[in-house]
C-alpha positions in Angstrom: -93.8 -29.1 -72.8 -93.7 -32.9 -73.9 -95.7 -32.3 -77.1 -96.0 -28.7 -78.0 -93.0 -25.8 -77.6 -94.2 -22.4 -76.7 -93.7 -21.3 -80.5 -96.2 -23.9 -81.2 -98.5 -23.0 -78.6 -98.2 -19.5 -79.4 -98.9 -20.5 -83.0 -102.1 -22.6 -81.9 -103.5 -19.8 -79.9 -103.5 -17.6 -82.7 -105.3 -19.7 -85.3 -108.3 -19.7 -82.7 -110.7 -16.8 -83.0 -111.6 -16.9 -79.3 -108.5 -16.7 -78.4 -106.4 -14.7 -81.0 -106.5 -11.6 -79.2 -105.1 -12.8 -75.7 -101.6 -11.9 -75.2 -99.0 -14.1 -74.4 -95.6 -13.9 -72.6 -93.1 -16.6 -73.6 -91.1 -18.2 -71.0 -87.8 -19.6 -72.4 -84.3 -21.2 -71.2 -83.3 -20.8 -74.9 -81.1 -17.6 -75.7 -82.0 -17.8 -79.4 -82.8 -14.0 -81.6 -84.2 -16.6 -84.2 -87.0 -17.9 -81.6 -87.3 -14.6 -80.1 -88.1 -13.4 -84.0 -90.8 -16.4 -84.7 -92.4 -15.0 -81.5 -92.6 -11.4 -82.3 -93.9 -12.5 -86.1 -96.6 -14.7 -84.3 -97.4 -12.0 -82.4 -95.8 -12.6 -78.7 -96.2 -10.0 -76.3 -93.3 -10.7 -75.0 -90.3 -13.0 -74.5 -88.6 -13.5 -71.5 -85.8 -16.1 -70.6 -84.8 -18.2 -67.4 -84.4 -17.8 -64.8 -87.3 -16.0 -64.5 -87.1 -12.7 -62.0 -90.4 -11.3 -61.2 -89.7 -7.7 -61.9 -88.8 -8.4 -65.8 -92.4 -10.6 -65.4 -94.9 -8.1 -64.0 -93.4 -5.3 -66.7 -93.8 -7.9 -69.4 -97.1 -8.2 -68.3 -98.0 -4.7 -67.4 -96.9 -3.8 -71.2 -98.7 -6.3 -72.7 -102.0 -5.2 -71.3 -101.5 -1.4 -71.6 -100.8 -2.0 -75.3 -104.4 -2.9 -75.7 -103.6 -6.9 -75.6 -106.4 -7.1 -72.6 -107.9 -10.6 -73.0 -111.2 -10.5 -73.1 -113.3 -11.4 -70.4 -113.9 -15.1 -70.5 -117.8 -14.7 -70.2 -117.6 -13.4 -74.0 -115.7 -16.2 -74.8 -118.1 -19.2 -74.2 -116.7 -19.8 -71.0 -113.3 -21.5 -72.7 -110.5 -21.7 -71.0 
């Protein structure tokens, strides 16, 4: 992304109230354990790396919500996206 990584997305996400809770999967090319760290500390549901396959992507997924990271609906949110 031209002006925010993922980390820094991530990071964003979390400062929000609305939207602290939503779980997030990062999407990397980079094979780095110090990026993959940053994500877990900022909370990451996961971290997956490119190329993507869909399998490892619906389990990523599928784990994040059954830990109890379900988003909350965005009608409780304001209507934000």
């Amino acid at each position: 992304m031209p002006e925010l990584d993922g980390l820094g997305l991530l990071a964003q996400v979390r400062k929000d109230p609305l939207l602290r809770s939503t779980p997030v999967v990062l999407i990397s090319s980079e094979v780095c354990a110090r990026k993959r760290g940053e994500a877990a500390a900022l909370g990451a549901a996961g971290w997956l790396e490119k190329p993507l396959q869909l399998g490892p992507l619906l389990r990523a997924v599928e784990l994040a919500l059954s830990a109890g990271h379900a988003p909350t609906p965005l009608t409780s949110r304001g209507g934000r996206l």
